[in-house]
PATINU-775171 format. One record per residue (C-alpha): residue number from 1; residue in three letters; y, x, z. Coordinates in Angstrom, 3 decimals, padded with zeros to 6 digits. Each point is the difference from the previous one (the first is absolute). Layout:
<rs>
NUM|Ala|Y|X|Z
...
</rs>
This chain:
<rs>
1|Unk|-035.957|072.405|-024.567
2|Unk|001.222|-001.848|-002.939
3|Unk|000.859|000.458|-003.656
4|Unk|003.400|-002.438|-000.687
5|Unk|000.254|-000.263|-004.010
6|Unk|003.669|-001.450|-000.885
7|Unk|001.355|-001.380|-003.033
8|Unk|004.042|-000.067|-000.123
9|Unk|001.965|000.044|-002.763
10|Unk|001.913|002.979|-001.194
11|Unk|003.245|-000.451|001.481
12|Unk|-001.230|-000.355|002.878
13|Unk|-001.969|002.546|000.015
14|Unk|002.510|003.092|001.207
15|Unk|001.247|-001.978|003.272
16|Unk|-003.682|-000.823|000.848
17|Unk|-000.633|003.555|000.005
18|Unk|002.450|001.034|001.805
19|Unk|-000.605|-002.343|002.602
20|Unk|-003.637|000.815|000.343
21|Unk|000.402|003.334|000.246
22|Unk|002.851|-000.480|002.435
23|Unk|-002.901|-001.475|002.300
24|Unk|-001.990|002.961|-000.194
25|Unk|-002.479|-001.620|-002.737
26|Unk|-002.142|001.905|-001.978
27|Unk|000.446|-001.508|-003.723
28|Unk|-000.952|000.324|-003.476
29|Unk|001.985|-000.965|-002.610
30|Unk|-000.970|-001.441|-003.240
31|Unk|001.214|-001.109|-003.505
32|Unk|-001.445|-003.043|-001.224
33|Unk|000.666|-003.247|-002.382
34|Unk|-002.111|-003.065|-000.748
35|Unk|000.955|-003.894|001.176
36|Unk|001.513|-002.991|-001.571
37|Unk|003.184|002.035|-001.045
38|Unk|-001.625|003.484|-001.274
39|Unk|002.667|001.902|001.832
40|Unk|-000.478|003.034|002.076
41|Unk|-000.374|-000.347|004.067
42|Unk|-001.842|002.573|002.264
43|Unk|-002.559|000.364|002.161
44|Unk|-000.149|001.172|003.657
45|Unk|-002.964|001.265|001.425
46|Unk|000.180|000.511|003.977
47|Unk|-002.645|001.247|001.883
48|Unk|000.944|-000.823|003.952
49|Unk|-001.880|-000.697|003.063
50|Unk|-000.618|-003.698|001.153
51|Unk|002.577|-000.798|002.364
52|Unk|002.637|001.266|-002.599
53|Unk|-001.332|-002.539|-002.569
54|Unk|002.233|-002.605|000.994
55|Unk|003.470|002.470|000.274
56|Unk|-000.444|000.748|-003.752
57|Unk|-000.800|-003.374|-001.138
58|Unk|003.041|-000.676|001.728
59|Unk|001.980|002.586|-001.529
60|Unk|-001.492|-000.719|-003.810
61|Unk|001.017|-003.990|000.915
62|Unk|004.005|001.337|001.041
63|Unk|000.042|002.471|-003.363
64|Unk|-001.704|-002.152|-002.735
65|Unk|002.669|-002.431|-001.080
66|Unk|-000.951|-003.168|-001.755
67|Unk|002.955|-001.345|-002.882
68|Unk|000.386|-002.084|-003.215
69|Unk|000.125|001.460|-002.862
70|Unk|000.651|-001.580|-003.946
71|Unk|-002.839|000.843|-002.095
72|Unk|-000.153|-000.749|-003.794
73|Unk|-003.644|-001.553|-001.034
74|Unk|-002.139|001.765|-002.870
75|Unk|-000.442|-002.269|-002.949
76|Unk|-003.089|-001.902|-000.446
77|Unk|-002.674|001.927|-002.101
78|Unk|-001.085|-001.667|-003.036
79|Unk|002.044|-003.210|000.718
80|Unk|003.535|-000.824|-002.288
81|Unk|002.586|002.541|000.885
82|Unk|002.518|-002.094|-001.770
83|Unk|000.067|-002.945|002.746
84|Unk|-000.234|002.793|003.141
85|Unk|003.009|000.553|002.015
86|Unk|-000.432|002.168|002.843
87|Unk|002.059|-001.059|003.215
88|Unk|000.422|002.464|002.249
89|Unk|-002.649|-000.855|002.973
90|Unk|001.241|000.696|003.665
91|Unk|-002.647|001.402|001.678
92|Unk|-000.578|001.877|003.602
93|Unk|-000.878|003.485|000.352
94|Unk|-000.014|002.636|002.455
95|Unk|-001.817|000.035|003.183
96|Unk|-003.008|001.493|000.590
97|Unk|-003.776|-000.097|-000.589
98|Unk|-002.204|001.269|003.318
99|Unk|-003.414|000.905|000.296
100|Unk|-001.257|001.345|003.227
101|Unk|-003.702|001.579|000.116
102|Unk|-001.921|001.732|002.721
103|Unk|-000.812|003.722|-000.473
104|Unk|-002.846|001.336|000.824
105|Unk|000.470|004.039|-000.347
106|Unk|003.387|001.198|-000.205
107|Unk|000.917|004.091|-000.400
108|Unk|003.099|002.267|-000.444
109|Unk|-000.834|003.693|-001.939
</rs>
């Protein structure tokens, strides 16, 4: 059995859902934030056996779109304000983070 922990971002996040479930997966949904851009994404966690490791990968791959997006810099701290011009920055974002990890004990109550 394995534990797949997945990072998306949060408009991604309903369709991903949807699709997992679709497959019969077993998923908990979770609000989170953090990264380069501070916004909000969510994590999965999937508990499934072995041989379906690959199917959801799959599925988290087909659901986790990667795109550009213009981001506006923060100004330097403690540097002249007066001479900083923040450019918009095109950046990507989307896709997903994956971490798959063995489990040793798993139970349903």
């Amino acid at each position: 059995m394995k534990l797949i922990i997945a990072v998306v971002q949060d408009q991604d996040s309903n369709r991903l859902l949807k699709t997992l479930t679709d497959h019969n997966f077993r998923v908990t949904k979770l609000a989170s934030s953090g990264g380069f851009l501070k916004s909000g994404n969510t994590t999965f966690m999937i508990g499934t056996e072995d041989i379906r490791v690959d199917k959801a990968l799959q599925l988290i791959k087909e659901n986790g779109e990667s795109r550009d997006q213009l981001v506006a810099p923060v100004s330097p701290m403690g540097g002249n304000a007066d001479s900083y011009v923040p450019y918009p920055v095109q950046v990507k974002v989307g896709g997903a983070t994956v971490f798959v990890v063995p489990v040793e004990q798993f139970h349903h109550f």
